[in-house]
N, C-alpha and C positions, 0 to 999 in steps of 0.2 A: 585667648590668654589675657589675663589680667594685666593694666599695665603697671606696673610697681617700679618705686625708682633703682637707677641700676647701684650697684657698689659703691662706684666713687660719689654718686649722689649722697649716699647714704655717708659715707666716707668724708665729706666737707661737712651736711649737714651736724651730725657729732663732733667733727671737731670743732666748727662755728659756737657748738652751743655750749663744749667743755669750754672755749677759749674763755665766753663769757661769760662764765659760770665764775672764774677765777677772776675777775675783774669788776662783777658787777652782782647785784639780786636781781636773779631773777622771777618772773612772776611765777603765782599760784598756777596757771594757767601752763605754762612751760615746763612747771615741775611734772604735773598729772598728765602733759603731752607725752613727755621722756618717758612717764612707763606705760603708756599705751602704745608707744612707737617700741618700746622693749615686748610688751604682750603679742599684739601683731608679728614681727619679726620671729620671734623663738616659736609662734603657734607655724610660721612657715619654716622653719628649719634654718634660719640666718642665725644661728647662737653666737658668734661671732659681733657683729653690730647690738642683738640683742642684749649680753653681757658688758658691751660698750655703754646704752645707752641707761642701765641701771649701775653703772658705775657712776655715772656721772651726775646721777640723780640722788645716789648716795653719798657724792663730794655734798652737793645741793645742802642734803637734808646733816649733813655735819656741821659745814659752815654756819648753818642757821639755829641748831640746834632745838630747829622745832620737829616736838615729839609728833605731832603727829607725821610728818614728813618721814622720819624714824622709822616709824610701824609700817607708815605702807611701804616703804621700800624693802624690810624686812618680808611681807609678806607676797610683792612681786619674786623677789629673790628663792622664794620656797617656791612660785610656780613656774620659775625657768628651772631649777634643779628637779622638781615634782615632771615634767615634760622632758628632760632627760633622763631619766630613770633613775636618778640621784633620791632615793626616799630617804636614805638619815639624815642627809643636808636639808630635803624639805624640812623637815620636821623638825630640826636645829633652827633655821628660818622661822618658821611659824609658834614653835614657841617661843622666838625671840618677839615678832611680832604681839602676841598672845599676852605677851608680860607688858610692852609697849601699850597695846588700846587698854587692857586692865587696868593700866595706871590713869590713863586719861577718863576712863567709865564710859568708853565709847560701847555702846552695846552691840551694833551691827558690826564693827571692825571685831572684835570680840567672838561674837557666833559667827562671824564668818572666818576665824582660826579655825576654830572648833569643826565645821564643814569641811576645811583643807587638811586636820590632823585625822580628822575621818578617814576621808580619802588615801591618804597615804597610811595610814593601821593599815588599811582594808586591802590597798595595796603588797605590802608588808606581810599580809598573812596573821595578823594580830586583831582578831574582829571584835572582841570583846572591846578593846581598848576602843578599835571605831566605833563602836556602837555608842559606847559611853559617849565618845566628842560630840556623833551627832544629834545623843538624844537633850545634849545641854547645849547646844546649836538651836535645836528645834523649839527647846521649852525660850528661850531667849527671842528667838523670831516670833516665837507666840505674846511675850513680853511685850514687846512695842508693835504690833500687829502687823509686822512685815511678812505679807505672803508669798511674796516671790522667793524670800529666802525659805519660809517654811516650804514651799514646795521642792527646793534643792536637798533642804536635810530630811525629807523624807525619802524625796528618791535615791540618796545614797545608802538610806539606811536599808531600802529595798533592794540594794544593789549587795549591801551586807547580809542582810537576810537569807537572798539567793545562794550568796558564796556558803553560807553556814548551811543550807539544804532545810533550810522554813521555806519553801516553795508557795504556800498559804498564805504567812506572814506577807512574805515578799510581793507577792502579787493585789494583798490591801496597800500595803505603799504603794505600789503603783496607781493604784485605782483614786488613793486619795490624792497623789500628786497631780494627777489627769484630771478630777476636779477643778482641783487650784487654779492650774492651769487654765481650763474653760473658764473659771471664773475672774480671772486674769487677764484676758482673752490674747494670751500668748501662744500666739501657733508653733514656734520654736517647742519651748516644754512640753506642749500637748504631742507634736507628732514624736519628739523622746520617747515621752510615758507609753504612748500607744507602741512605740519599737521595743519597749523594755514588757509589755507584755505580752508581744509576739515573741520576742524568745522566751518565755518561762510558756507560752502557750505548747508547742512543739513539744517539750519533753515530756509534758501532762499529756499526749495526745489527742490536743485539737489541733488538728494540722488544719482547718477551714481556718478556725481563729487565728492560727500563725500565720498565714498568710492575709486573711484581711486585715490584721493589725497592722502590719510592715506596710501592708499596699496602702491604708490612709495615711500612715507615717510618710512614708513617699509622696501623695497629692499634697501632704501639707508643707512639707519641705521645698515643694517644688511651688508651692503657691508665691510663699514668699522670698524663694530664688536664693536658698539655705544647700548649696551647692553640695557642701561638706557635709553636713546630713543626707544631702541625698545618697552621694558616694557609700555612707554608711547601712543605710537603707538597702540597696544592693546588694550589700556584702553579706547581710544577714537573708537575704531574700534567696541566695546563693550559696548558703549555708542549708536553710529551708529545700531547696532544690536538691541538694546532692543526698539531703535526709532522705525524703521521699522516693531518692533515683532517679529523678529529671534532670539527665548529667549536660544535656545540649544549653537549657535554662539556667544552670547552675553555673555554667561556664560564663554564660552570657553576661549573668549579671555578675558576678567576678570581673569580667574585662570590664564592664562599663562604670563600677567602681574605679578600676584603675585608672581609665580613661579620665574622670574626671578628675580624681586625687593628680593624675599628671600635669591638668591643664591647669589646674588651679595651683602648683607649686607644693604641694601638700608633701612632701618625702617623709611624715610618720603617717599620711593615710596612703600613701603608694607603699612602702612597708609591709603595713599590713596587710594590704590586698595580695602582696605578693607572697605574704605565710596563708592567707587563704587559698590561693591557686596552687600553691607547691602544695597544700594539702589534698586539696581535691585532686590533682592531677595524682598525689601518690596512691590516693582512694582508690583511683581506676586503673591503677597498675600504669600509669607514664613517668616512671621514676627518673629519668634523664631530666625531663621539665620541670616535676616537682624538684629534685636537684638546686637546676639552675634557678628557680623561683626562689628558695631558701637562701642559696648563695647571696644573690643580688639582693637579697632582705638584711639580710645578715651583715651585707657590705655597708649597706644604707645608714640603719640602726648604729653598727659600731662605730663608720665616719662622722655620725651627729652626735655621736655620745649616751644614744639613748639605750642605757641597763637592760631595762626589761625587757624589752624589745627584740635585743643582741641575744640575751640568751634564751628567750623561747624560738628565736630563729635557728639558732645553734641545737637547740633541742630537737626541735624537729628534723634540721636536718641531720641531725644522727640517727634517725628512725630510718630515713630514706635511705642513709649510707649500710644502716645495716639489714633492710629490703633485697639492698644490693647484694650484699654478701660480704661488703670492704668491712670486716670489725675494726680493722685498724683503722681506716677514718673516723668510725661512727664511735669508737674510746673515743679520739683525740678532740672530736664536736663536745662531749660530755664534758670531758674533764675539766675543758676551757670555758662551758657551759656554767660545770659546777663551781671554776677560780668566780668567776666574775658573778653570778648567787653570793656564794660566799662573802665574797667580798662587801657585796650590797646588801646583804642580811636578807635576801630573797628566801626565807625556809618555807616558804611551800613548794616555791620551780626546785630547793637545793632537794626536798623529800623525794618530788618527782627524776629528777635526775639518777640521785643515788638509786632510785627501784628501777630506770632504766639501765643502768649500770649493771646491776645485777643481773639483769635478762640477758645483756651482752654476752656478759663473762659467763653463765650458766649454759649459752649457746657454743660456748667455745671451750664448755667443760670445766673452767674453772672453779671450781666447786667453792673451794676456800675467801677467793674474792666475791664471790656471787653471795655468799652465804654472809658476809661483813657488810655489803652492798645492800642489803635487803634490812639488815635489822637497823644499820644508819636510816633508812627511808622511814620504817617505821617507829621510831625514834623521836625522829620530828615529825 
């Protein structure tokens, strides 16, 4: 286990540093701590201290009325709600942000909005829109020859790509991002790129290449002791496995994902692992476990706050309830599935919902809801 400090540690240190935030300037050096100790915290699920300590960094950047202090707190603020599943807050933040470095002509504060407004369109279901952020991201990083960021806006743009079904497209962003990368000689981004075209290898059927991508993705994560990519490397390697029918392998690397997402305090990569296992596990007909997998995802997700999360947990687990036979729980998964879509402007999980909706109610004869269910889905 990591040793991290406990609560009330956390708990003095915020309040020591609001105290003196109110009495005194504090340095450049204390301001850019408070949203690094905000980034760490909310990447482990403390939203609580998280949200504490960009409050207080946003008293900071008031008091002083320096713009840049402004912007970056505005664009910490888009990546704790962007990690909750808050995507219109993100994107309220970031182009708060956006308008803040524009005025100062900061150009990497600037493309790297444009990276984070991607990300969330693409999130959102709105790719046109991402594509646009990241392709004036990209020409910007190209601008002052910054390639670490170009290799970010390219691999989201291949991340866009994919979602839009350019499978071709998407797999040259990768290919160039994995360049950069080597050229860079960042083994973090390299072992990404190589996991990002071990899944687009699989559905193209090269299942050699799906698996040897992910497997150097793995050596290199583990070279540099990148724990949390490794966990993710698993979970796709155990996606790979259940594809092909190696359900013993498939399992295996599922738990050992979760195993690590546990030790290391991760509760959005323990989450996920656990909408991985309740899916596998419904794969093979253990619908009790996949069940309780969903549940406990579902519990996780909605206690941290995280949208998207909550409802593709809810999603699924109304596929298992209606496996089962319970239509009546696997409505009331949806419906709660599709309040809280809605509510977050999620229209691709709300399309996917409503077309699940309709398979319900068609199962159960309902002709008239099934038939209202279906044309909502195709709609959006």
């Amino acid at each position: 286990m990591n040793d991290q400090p406990t609560p009330a540690d956390l708990d003095a240190l915020l309040l020591s540093l609001a105290m003196k935030a109110q009495t005194e300037h504090l340095s450049e050096d204390a301001f850019f701590h408070l949203l690094a100790l905000a980034n760490r915290l909310s990447a482990s699920g403390d939203w609580t201290h998280g949200w504490q300590a960009i409050t207080i960094a946003g008293r900071i950047s008031k008091q002083s009325q320096n713009a840049r202090y402004l912007a970056e707190v505005a664009i910490h603020r888009g990546i704790l709600h962007h990690r909750q599943g808050d995507l219109h807050r993100a994107v309220e933040a970031w182009e708060e942000a956006l308008s803040s470095f524009s005025i100062l002509a900061h150009t990497e504060g600037i493309a790297n909005c444009h990276v984070n407004l991607g990300a969330a369109y693409k999130s959102l279901g709105e790719l046109d829109k991402a594509r646009d952020h990241l392709q004036q991201a990209l020409d910007l990083y190209k601008k002052i020859d910054f390639l670490k960021g170009q290799a970010a806006a390219i691999t989201n743009l291949g991340l866009v790509q994919r979602d839009s079904g350019f499978v071709v497209e998407a797999v040259k962003c990768f290919e160039t991002a994995l360049a950069l990368d080597r050229e860079l000689g960042d083994i973090r981004g390299e072992a990404g790129s190589l996991s990002n075209l071990g899944i687009l290898a699989l559905p193209r059927g090269d299942v050699v290449q799906a698996f040897a991508f992910q497997q150097q993705a793995l050596e290199l994560y583990q070279r540099v002791g990148d724990r949390l990519g490794e966990a993710n490397v698993h979970g796709n390697l155990g996606i790979n496995y259940q594809t092909v029918g190696d359900f013993r392998k498939a399992e295996d690397h599922f738990q050992r994902a979760l195993e690590i997402d546990r030790d290391l305090g991760s509760r959005a990569g323990e989450a996920a692992d656990l909408v991985n296992l309740g899916l596998f596990y419904q794969g093979i007909g253990e619908l009790s476990r996949a069940r309780e997998c969903l549940e406990t995802a579902y519990e996780q997700h909605a206690h941290d706050g995280r949208i998207d999360g909550a409802v593709i947990a809810l999603g699924n687990l109304a596929l298992v309830h209606r496996s089962i036979g319970d239509y009546s729980k696997s409505l009331t998964c949806l419906n709660q599935a599709l309040q809280l879509a809605q509510r977050a402007g999620f229209q691709r999980h709300e399309a996917h919902i409503w077309g699940n909706l309709g398979l319900v109610y068609q199962e159960q004869d309902q002709y008239d809801e099934a038939h209202e269910a279906h044309e909502l889905s195709l709609m959006l």
